[in-house]
C-alpha positions as CSV (number, residue, x, y, z in Angstrom):
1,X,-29.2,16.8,5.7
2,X,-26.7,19.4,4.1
3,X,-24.5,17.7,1.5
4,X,-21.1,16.9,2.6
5,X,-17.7,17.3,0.9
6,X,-14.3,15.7,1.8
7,X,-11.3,16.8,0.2
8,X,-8.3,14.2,0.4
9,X,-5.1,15.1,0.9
10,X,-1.9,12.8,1.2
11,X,-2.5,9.3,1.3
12,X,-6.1,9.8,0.3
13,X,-6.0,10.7,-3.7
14,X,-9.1,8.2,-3.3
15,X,-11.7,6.7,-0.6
16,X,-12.0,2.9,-0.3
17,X,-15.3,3.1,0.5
18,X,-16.7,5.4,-1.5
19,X,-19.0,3.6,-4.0
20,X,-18.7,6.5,-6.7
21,X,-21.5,6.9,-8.7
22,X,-20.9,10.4,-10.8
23,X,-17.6,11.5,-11.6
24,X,-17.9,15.0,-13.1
25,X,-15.6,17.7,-14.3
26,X,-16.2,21.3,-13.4
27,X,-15.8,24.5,-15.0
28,X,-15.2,27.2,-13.0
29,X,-14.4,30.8,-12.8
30,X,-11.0,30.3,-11.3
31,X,-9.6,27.6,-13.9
32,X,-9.6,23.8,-13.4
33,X,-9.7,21.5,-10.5
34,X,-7.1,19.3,-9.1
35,X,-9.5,16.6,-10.5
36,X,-12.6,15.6,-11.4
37,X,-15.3,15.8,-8.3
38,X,-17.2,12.7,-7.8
39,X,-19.8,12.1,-5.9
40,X,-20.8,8.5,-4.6
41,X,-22.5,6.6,-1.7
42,X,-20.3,7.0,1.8
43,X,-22.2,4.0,3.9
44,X,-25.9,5.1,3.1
45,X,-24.7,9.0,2.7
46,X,-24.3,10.9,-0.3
47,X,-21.3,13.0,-0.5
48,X,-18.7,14.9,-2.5
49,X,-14.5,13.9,-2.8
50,X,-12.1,15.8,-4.2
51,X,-8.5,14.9,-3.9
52,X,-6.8,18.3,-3.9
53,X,-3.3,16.7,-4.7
54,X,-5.1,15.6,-7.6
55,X,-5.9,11.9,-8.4
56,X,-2.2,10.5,-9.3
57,X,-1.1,13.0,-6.7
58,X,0.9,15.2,-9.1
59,X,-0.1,18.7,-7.9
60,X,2.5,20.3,-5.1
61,X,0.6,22.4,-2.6
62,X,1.5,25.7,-3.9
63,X,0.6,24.4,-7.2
64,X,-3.0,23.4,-6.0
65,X,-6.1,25.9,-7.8
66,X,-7.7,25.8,-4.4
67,X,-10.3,28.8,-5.6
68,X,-11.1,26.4,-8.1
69,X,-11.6,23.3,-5.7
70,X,-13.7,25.2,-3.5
71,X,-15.9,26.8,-6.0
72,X,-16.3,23.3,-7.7
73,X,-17.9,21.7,-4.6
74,X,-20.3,24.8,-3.9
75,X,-21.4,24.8,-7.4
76,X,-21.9,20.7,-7.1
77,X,-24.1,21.3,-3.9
78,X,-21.8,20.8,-0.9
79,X,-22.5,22.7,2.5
80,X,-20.2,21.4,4.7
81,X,-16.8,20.8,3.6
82,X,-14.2,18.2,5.4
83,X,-10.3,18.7,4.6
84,X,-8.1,16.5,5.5
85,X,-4.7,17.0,5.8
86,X,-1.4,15.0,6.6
87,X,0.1,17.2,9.2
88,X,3.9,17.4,11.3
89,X,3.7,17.4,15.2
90,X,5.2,19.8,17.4
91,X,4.1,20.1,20.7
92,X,3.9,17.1,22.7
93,X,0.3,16.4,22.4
94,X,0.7,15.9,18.7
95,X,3.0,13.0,18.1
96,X,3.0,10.5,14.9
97,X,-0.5,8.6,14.4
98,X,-2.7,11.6,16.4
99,X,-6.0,12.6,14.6
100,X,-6.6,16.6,15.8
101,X,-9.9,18.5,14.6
102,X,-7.6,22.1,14.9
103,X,-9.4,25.2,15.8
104,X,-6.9,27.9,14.7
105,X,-4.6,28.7,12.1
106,X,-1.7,30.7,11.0
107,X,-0.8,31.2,7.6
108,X,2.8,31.4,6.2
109,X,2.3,30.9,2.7
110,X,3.0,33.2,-0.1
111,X,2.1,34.0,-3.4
112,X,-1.1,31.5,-3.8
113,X,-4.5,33.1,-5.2
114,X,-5.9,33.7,-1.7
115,X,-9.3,35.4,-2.4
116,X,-12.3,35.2,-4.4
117,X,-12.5,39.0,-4.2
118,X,-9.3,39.6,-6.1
119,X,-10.5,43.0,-7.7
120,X,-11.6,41.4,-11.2
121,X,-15.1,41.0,-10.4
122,X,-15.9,44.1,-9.1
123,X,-16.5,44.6,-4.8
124,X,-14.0,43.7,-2.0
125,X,-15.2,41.9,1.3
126,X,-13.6,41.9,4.5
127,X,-14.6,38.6,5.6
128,X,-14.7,37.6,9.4
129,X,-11.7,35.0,10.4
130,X,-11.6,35.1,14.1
131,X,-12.8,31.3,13.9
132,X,-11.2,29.7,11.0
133,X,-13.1,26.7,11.1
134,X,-16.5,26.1,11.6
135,X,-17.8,25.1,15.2
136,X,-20.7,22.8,14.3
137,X,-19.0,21.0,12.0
138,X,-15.8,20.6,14.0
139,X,-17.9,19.4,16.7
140,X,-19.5,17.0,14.6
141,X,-16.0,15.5,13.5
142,X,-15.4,14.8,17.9
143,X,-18.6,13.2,18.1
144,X,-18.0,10.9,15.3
145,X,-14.8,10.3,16.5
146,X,-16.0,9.3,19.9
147,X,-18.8,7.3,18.4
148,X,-16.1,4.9,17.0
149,X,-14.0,4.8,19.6
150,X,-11.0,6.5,18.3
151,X,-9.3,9.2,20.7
152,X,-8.9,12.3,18.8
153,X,-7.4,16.1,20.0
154,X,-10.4,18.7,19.9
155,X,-8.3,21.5,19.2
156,X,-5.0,23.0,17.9
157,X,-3.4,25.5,15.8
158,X,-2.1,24.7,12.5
159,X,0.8,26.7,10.9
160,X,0.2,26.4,7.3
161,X,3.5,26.7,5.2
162,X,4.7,27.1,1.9
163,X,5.7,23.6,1.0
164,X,6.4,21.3,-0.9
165,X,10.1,21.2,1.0
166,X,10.0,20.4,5.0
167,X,10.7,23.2,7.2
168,X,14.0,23.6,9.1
169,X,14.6,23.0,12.8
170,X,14.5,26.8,13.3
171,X,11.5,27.4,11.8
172,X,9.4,24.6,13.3
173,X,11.4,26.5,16.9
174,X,9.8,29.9,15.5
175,X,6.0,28.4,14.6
176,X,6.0,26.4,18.4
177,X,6.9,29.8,19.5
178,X,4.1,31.4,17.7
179,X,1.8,29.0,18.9
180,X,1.6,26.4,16.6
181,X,0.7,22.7,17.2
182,X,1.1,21.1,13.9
183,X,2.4,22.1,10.6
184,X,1.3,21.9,7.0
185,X,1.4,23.0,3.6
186,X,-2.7,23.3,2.5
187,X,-4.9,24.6,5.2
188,X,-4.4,28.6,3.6
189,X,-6.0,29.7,1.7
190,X,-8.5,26.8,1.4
191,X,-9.6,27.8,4.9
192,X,-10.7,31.1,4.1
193,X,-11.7,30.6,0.4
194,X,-14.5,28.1,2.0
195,X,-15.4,31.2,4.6
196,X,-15.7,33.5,1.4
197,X,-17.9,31.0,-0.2
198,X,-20.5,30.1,3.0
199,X,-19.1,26.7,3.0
200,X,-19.1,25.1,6.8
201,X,-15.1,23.7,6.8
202,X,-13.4,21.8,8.9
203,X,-9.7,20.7,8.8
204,X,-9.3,16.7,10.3
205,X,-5.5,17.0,10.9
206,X,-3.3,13.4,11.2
207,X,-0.1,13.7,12.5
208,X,2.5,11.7,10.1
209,X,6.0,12.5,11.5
210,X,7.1,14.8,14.5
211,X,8.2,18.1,13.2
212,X,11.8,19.2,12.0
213,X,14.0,19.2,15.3
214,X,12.2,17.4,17.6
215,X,12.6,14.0,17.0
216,X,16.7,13.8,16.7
217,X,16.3,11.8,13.4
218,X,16.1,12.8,10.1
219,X,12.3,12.8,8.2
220,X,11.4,10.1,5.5
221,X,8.6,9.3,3.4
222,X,8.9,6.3,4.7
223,X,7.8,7.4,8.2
224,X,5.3,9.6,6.3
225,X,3.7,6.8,4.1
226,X,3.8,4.4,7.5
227,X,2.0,6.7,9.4
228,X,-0.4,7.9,6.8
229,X,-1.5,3.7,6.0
230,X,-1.5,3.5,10.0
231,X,-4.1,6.3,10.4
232,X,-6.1,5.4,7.5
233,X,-8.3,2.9,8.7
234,X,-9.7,5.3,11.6
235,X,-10.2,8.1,9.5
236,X,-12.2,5.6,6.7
237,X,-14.6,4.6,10.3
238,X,-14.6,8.6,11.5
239,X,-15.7,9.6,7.9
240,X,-18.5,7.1,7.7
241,X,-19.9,7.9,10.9
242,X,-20.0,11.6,10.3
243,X,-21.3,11.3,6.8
244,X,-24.2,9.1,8.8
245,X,-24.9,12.5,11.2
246,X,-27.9,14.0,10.6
């Protein structure tokens, strides 16, 4: 069975039950990682975590060495690659507490080491992006979903922003109208890095608050870190059941 990786992103600077047996710290071409990868026993599955906020969450998203992250869990032996990532809901399918395995994405961030082939090496690749995610692995995700009973959106476009501030009403009007479902602030580059490196990645997208403008109220953390401890139990059972898939 190919080694699995999940990267944690808000709310999940750890795994509760990951019995962590190796905790090492990688050097890579592209700097240091947001934290040390460890590797431990998910159920009776070995696999890979990485929390890509790093492990007191200090690291804002534009901040993150994502090339670095990536690289890291190649190098440690991962194949598939789970990201999760604490999304904003706008249209009406994707409302506070909804888990989404998205299946497209647009990218509006700026400024962020994007590639591995950045002209320093040597070569340039035009790497294929017309599905940003990988099918088997996404559908992997909706079976384990299903297997534990929790209902879960097979599909969905995430518009990955700049961060770390929340977007405007206008903007989250201009995103819906370019097709967006959900909004975050890490899904690019990490997407395509992991497509650069052969790495099968997923995003597992949990709503946490309705997106600027379309809930009339104003957005906490509050709202955020209810939402986030509300979807965390099903996301613990989803995990363990798709580190179990053969």
């Amino acid at each position: 069975m190919s080694l699995l990786a999940i990267i944690g992103g808000s709310g999940f600077s750890g795994l509760s039950s990951l019995a962590v047996t190796e905790s090492r710290s990688v050097d890579t071409p592209y700097g240091e990682t947001s934290a040390p990868v460890a590797r431990g026993r998910l159920g009776d599955s070995e696999v890979l975590f990485l929390p890509r906020h790093g492990a007191s969450h200090h690291l804002p998203p534009h901040r993150i060495n994502y090339r670095a992250n990536l690289w890291a869990l190649k190098h440690c032996g991962a194949e598939r690659v789970v990201a999760l990532a604490a999304v904003g809901g706008i249209t009406e399918r994707f409302g506070p507490a909804v888990l989404s395995v998205p299946d497209q994405i647009v990218d509006y961030t700026y400024g962020r080491e994007h590639t591995l082939y950045d002209g320093t090496a040597g070569g340039v690749e035009h790497i294929d992006v017309t599905e940003p995610y990988c099918g088997a692995l996404r559908q992997s995700l909706i079976r384990a979903c299903e297997q534990v009973g929790c209902e879960v959106v097979a599909g969905g476009t995430y518009g990955a922003t700049q961060g770390p501030r929340l977007e405007t009403a206008a903007e989250i009007r201009r995103y819906e109208r370019d097709g967006c479902d959900m909004v975050g602030m890490t899904g690019m580059p990490e997407a395509a890095l992991a497509r650069e490196l052969g790495l099968c990645y997923a995003s597992f997208a949990f709503v946490v608050n309705w997106a600027a403008g379309k809930s009339g109220t104003v957005i906490t953390m509050k709202e955020i870190e209810d939402n986030v401890t509300l979807c965390s139990e099903r996301i613990l059972q989803i995990l363990l059941a798709l580190a179990a898939c053969r």
